[in-house]
N, C-alpha and C positions, 0 to 999 in steps of 0.2 A: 609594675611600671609606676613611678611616680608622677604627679600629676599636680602642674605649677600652675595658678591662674592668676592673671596680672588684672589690676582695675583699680581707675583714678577717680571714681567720684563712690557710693554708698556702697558698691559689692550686691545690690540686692538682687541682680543676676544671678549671682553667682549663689548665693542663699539659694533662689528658688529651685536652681538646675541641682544645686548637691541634694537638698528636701527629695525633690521627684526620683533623683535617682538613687538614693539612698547611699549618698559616696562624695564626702566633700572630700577637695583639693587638699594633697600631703601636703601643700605651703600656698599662702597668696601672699601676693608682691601688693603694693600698695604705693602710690606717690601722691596720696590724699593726706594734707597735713593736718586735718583737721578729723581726729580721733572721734568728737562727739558724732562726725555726720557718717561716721562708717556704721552699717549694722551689727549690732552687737553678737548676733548671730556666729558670725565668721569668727570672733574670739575663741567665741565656746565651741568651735569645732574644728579649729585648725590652726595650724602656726602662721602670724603673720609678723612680714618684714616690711618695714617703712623702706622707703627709696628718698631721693632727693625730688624735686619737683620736674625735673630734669634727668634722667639717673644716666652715667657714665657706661660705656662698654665694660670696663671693671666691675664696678657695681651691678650690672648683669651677670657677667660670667661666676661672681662673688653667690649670687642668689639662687641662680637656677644652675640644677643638677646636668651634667653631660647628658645624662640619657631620659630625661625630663618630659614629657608630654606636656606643651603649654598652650594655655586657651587665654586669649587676650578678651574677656568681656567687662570690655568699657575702659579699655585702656587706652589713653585719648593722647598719646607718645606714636612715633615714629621708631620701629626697633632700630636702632644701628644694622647694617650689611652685614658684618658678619655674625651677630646673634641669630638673622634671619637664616644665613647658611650652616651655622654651625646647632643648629636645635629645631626638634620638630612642633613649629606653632601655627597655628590656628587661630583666626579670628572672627569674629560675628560681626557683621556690618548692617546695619540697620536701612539699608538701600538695596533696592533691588538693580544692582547692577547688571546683571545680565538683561534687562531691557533698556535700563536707562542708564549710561553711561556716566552720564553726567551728577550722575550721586554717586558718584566716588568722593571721598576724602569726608570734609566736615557735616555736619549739621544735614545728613540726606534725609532725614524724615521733613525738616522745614521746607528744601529744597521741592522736594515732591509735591508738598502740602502746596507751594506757593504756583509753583509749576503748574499745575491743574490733572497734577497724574489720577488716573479713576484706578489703577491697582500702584499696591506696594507690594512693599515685603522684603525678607531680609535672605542672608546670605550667611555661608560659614565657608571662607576659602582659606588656601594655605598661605603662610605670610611669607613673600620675597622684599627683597630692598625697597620696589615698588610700589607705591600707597595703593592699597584695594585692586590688584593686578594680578593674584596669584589665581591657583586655581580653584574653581569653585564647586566644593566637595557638598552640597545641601544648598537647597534652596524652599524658603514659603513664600506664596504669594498671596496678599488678599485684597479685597473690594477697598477702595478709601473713600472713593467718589461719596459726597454729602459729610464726610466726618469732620468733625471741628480737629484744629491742631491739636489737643489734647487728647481727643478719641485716637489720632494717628499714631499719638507715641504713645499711648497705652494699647493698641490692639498691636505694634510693633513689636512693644516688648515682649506680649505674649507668643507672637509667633518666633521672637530669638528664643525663649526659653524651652518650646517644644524643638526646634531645630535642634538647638543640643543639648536637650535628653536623649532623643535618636542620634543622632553623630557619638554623641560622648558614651554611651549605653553598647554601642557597637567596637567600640574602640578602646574602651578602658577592661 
């Protein structure tokens, strides 16, 4: 099964989840224009395609394979509708939606932080047309209450990256 992993800002994501599982992405999509702030890592391990900052339904269908397993970590895009129906993707969301609703879409680690939520945590659902609507196939939760915003989006990121080595480790 090949295995497409989309992301617009460093990939260090996606770095750490291939390291744990011993199995980077056949291709990563990219629509970070700026080369130096991507890790160099994903060079040396796998093929990658620049996008447009914006990338078109064409330029989707152009990049990712029909039968493609795709994991969007940190791709900060809306898929087009029919990419969402016609390919099987998955997304990590760094809000714990299933409690809090309202960290759907942007910046849900600030949103919590500002909030006064005493748990986070992240999420990995399936992607429909719907921004953070699909179903939700994993979930961690943890303490935030007393954390600085900084402590919140580094103890985030660690629990995306254990969510899918479990998810991706059962599925690939």
């Amino acid at each position: 099964m090949k295995w497409v992993s989309l992301f617009s800002q460093t990939g260090s994501e996606i770095c750490e989840v291939s390291k744990r599982l011993n199995r980077w992405p056949d291709v990563c999509i990219t629509n970070q224009q700026e080369i130096s702030k991507i890790n160099s890592e994903i060079f040396n391990n796998t093929i990658v395609h620049f996008t447009d900052p914006k990338p078109t339904v064409e330029e989707y269908d152009k990049l990712i394979p029909c039968d493609a397993f795709v994991t969007l970590n940190g791709w900060l895009r809306v898929l087009p509708s029919v990419i969402c129906e016609h390919h099987n993707v998955f997304n990590g969301h760094p809000g714990l939606i299933t409690k809090y609703p309202e960290l759907k879409g942007k910046d849900p680690q600030e949103k919590a932080f500002n909030l006064g939520h005493k748990t986070g945590g992240c999420v990995i659902h399936k992607v429909i047309p719907e921004v953070d609507e699909g179903e939700i196939l994993s979930e961690g939760i943890i303490s935030i209450e007393g954390l600085t915003l900084d402590d919140v989006y580094d103890k985030l990121h660690e629990v995306s990256i254990n969510l899918w080595v479990d998810f991706l480790g059962e599925r690939l």
